[in-house]
Backbone atoms as SQL, in Angstrom:
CREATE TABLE atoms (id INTEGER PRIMARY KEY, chain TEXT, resi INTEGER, resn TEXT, atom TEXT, x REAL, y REAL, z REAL);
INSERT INTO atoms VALUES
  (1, 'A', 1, 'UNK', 'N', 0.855, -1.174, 0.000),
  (2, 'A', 1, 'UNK', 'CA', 0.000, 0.000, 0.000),
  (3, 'A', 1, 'UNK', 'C', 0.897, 1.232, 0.000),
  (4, 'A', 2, 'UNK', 'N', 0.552, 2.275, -0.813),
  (5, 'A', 2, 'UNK', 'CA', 1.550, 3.012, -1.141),
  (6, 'A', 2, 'UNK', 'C', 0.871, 4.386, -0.253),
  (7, 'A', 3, 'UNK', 'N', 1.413, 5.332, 0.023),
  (8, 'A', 3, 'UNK', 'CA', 1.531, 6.756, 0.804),
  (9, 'A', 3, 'UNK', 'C', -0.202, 7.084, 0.426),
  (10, 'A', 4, 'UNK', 'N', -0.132, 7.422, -0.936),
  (11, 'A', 4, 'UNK', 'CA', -1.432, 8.228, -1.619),
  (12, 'A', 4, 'UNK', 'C', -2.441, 7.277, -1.236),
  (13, 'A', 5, 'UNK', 'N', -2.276, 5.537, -1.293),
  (14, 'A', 5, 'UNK', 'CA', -3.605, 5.094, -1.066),
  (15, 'A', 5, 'UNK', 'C', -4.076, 5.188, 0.603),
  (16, 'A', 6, 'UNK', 'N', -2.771, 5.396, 1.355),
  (17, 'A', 6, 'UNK', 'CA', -3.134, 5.182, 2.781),
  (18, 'A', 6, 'UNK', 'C', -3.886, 6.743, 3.076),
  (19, 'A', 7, 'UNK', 'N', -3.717, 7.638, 2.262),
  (20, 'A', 7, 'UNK', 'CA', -4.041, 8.958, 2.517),
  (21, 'A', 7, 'UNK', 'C', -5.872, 9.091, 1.610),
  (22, 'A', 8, 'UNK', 'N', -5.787, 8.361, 0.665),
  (23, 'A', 8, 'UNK', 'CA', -6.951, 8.470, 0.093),
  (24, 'A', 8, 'UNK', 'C', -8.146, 7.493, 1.065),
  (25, 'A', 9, 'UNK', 'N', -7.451, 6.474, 1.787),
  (26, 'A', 9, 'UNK', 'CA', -8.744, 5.530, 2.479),
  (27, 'A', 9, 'UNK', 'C', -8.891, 6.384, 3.935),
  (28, 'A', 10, 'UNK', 'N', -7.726, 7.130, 4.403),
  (29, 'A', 10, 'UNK', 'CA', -7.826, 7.920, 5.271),
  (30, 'A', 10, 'UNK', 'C', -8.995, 9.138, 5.018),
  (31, 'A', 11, 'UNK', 'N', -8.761, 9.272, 4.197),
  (32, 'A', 11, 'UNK', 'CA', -9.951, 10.404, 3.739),
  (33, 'A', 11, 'UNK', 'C', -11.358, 9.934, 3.704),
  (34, 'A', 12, 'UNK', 'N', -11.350, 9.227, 3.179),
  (35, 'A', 12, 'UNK', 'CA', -12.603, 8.332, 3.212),
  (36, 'A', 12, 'UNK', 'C', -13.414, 8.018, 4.023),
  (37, 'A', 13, 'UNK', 'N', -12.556, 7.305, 5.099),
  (38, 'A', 13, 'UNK', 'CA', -12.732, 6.961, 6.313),
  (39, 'A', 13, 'UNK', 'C', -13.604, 7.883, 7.014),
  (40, 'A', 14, 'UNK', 'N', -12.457, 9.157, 7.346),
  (41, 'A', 14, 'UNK', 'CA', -12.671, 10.628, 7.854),
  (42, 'A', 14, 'UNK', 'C', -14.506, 10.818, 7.372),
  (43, 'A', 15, 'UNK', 'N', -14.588, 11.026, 6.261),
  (44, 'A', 15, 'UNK', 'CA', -15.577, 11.354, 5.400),
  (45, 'A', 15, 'UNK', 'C', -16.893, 10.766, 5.948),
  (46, 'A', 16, 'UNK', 'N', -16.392, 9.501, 5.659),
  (47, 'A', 16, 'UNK', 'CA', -17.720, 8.793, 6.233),
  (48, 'A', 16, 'UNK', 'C', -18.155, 8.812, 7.398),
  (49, 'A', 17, 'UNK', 'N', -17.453, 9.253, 8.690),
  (50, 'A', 17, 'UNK', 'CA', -17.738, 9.259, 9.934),
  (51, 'A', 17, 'UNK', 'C', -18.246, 10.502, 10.508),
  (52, 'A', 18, 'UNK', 'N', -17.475, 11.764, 9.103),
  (53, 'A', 18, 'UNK', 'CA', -18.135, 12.755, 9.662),
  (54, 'A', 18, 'UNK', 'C', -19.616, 13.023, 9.409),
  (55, 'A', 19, 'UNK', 'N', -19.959, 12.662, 8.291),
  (56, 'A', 19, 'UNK', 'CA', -21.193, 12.083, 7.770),
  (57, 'A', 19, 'UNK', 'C', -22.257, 11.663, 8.633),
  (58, 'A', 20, 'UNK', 'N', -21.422, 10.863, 9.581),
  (59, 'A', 20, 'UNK', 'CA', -22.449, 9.721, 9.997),
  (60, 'A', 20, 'UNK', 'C', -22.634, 10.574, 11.358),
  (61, 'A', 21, 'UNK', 'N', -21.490, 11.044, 11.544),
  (62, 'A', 21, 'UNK', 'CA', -22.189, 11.934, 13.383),
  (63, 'A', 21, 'UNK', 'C', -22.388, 12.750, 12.990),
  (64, 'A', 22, 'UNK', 'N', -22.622, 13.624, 11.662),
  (65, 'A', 22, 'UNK', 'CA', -23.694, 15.345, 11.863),
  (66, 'A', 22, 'UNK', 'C', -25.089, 14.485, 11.446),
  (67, 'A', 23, 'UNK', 'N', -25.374, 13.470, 10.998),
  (68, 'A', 23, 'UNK', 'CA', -26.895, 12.587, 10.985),
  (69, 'A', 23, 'UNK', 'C', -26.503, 12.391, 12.354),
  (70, 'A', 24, 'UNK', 'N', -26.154, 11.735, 13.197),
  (71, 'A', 24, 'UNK', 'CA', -26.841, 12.031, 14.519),
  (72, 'A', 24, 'UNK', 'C', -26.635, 12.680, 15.636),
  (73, 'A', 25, 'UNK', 'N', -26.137, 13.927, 15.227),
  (74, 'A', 25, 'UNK', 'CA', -25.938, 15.027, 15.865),
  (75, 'A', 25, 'UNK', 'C', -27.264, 15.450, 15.580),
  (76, 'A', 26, 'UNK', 'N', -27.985, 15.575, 14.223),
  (77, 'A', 26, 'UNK', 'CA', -29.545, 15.990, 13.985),
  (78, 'A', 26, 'UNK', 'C', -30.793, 15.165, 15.262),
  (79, 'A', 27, 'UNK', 'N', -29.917, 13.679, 14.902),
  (80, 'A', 27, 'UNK', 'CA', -31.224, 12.828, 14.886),
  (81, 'A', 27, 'UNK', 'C', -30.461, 11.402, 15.352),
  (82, 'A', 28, 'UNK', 'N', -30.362, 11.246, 16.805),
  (83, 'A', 28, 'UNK', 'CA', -29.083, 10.117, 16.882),
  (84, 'A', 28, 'UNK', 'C', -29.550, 8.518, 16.359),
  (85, 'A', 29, 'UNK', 'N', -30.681, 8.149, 15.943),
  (86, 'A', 29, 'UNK', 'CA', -30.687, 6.808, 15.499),
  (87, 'A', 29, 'UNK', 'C', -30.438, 6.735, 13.991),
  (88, 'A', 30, 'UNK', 'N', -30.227, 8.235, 13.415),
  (89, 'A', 30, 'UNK', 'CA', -29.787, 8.208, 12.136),
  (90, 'A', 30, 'UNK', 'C', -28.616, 8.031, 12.115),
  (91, 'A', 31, 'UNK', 'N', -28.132, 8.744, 12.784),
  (92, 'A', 31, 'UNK', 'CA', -26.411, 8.448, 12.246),
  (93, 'A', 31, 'UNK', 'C', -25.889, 6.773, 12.120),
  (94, 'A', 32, 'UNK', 'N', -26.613, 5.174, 12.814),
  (95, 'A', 32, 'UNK', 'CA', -26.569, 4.391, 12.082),
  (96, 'A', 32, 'UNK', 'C', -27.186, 4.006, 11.320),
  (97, 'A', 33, 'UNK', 'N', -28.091, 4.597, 10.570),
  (98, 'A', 33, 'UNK', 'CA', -28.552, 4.249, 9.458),
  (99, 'A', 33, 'UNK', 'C', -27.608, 4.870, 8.334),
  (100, 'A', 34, 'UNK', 'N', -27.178, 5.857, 8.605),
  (101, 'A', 34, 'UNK', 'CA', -26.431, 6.564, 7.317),
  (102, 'A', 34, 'UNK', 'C', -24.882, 5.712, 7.558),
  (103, 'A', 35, 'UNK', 'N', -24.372, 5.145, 8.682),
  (104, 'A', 35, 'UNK', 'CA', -23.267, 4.728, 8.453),
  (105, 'A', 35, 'UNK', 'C', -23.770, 3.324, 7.926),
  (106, 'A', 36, 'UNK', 'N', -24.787, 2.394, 8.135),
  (107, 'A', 36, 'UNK', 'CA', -25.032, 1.522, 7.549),
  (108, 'A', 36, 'UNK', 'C', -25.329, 1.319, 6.119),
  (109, 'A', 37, 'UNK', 'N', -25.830, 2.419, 5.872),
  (110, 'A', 37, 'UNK', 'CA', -26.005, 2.787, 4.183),
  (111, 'A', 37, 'UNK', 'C', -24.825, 2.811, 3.636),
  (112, 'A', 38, 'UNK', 'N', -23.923, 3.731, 4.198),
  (113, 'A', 38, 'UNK', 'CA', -22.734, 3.963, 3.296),
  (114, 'A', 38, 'UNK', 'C', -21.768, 2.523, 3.392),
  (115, 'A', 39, 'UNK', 'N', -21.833, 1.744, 4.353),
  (116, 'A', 39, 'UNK', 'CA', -21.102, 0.557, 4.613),
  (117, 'A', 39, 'UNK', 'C', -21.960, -0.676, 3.479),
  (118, 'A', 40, 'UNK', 'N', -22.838, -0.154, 3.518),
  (119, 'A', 40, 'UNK', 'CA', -24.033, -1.275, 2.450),
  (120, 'A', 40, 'UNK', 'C', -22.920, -0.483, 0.886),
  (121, 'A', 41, 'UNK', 'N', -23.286, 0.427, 0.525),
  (122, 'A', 41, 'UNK', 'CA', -22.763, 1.054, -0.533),
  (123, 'A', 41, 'UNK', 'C', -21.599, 0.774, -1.261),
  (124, 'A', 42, 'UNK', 'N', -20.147, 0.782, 0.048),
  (125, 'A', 42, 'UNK', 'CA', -19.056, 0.548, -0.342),
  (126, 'A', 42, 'UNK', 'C', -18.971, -0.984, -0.664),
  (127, 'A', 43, 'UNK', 'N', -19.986, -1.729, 0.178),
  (128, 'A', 43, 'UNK', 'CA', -19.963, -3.485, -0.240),
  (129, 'A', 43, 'UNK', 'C', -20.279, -3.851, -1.738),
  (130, 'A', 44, 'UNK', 'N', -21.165, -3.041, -2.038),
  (131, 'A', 44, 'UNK', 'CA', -21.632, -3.312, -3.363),
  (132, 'A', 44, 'UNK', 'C', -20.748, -2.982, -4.497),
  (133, 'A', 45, 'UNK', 'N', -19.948, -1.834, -4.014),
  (134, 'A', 45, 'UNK', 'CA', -19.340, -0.940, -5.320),
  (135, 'A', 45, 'UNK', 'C', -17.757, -1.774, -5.343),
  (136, 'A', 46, 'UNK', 'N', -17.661, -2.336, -3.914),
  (137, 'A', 46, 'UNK', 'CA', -16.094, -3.476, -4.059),
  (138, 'A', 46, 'UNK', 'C', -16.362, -4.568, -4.743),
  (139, 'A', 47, 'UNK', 'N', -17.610, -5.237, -4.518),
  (140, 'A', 47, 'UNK', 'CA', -17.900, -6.290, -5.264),
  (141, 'A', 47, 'UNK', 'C', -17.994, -5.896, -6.647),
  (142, 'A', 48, 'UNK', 'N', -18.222, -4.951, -7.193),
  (143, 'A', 48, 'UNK', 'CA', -18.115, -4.483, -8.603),
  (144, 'A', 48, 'UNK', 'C', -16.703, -4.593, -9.214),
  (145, 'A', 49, 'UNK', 'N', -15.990, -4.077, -8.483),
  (146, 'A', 49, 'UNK', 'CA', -14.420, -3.397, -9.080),
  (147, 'A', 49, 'UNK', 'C', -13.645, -3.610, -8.143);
């Protein structure tokens, strides 16, 4: 794993979590639904490619 990819899944990561606590910072049983969505999401789109 090279520098850029550890920095690009880092981002990602970041991304998705911040995501997931301003949904439940709104509304706290959302924020696992939106991290479950996006974890549903990335399953599908790895199994693709």
């Amino acid at each position: 794993m090279s520098l850029s990819d550890a920095v690009r899944d880092g981002a990602g990561f970041t991304g998705c979590a911040l995501v997931s606590y301003g949904a439940w910072a709104i509304y706290p049983p959302a924020g696992f639904i939106v991290a479950g969505l996006i974890l549903a999401a990335l399953s599908v789109f790895g199994a693709k490619g």
